[in-house]
C-alpha positions in Angstrom: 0.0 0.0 0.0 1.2 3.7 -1.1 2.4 5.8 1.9 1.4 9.2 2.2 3.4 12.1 3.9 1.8 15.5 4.3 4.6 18.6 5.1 2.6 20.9 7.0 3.7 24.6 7.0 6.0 25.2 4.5 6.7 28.5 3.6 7.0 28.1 0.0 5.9 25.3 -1.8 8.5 25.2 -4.9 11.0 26.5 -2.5 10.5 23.4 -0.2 10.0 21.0 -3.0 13.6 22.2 -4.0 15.0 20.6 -0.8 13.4 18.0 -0.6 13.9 16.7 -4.1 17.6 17.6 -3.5 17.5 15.4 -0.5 15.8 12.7 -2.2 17.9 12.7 -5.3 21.2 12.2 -2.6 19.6 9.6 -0.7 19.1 7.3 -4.4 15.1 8.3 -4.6 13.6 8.8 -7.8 10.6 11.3 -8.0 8.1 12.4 -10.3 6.4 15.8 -9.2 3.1 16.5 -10.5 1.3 19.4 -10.5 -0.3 22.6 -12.0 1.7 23.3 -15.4 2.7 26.4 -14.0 4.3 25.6 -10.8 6.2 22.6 -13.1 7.9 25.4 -15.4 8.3 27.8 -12.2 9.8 24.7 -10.2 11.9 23.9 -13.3 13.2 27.0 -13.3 13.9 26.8 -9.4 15.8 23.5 -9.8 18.4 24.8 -12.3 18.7 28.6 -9.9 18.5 27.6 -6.2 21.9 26.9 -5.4 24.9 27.6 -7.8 26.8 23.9 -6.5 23.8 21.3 -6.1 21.9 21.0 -9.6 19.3 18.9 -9.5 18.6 16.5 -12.5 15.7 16.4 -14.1 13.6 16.2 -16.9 9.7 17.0 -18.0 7.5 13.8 -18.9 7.7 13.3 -22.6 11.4 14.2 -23.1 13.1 10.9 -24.6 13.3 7.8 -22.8 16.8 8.0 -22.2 16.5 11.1 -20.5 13.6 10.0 -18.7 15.7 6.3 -17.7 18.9 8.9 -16.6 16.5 11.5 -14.7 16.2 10.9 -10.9 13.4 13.5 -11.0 10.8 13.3 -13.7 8.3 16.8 -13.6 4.5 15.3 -15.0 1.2 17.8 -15.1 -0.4 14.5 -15.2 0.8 11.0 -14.1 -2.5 9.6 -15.0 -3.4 8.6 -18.8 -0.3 10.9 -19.7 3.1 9.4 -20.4 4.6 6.3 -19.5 6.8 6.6 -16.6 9.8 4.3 -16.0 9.3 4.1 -12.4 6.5 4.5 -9.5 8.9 4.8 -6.8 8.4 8.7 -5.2 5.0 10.7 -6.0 5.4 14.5 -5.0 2.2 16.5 -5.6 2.4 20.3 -5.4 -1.4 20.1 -7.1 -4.5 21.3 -5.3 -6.5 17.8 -6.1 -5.4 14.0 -5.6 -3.0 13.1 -8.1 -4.6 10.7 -10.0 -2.9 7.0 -10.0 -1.0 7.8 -6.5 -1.8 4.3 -5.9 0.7 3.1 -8.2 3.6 4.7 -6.1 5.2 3.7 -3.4 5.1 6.6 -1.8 3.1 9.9 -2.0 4.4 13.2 -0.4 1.9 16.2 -0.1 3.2 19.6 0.7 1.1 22.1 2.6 1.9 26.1 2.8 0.4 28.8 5.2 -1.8 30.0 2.9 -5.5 29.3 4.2 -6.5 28.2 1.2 -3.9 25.5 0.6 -4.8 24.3 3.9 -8.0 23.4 3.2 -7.4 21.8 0.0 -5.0 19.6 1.5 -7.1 18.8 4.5 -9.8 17.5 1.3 -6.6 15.3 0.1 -6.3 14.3 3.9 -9.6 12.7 3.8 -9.8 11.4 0.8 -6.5 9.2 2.0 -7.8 8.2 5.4 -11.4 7.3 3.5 -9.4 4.9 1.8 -7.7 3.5 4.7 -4.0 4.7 4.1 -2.1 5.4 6.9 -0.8 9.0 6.9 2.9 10.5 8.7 2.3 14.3 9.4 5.3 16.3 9.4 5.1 19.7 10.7 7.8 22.1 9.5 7.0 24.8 11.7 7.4 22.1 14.9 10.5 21.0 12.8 12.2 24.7 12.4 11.7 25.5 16.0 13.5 22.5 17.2 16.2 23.4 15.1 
């Protein structure tokens, strides 16, 4: 059964999603982020600008299949009844709905902002997860920063 992760609290989405796909791509993960198309090209962007020394790799669904075998993180508007993807090991959704075919991941993280609104879109994602009986890990950033 897919694990799901919700990161409470972060203070910007892409910015966050820049960490934790560096830390991922370090530890051997492989991701594909889905999302709205533009938060891909603004996180595309973000990966190849946040730190001079720690380019992430990446590459956007539909780019050749040797790119997308090389490419530790694969950026997808949709995972569903778009292109094939060469693995199911790390979902990251930085969308507002349930990424469709979740279920076919390993893992799902969902990242949560401030922002009022983002809250209670995720807390609809909450539910539909714990309808379905997954078990969900909350981590709380804010809990996280001050512990620091």
């Amino acid at each position: 059964m897919t694990e799901i992760a919700f990161h409470f609290n972060a203070p910007d989405k892409l910015a966050y999603a820049c960490r934790l796909l560096r830390k991922a791509v370090a530890s051997g993960a492989r991701v594909v982020v889905t999302g709205e198309p533009a938060s891909l090209q603004a996180l595309d962007t973000l990966l190849w600008t946040f730190a001079p020394l720690e380019f992430v790799a990446h590459c956007r669904a539909g780019s050749h299949a040797e790119q997308l075998m090389a490419s530790p993180v694969v950026l997808a508007a949709q995972i569903e009844g778009g292109p094939a993807l060469l693995h199911h090991h790390v979902l990251l959704n930085l969308g507002h709905e349930v990424a469709p075919g979740y279920e076919r991941f390993e893992r799902t993280i969902e990242v949560v902002t401030l922002n009022e609104d983002d809250r209670q879109q995720a807390r609809q994602r909450w539910k539909h997860y714990a309808d379905r009986g997954y078990a969900i890990t909350r981590h709380d950033l804010k809990l996280k920063e001050t512990s620091d």
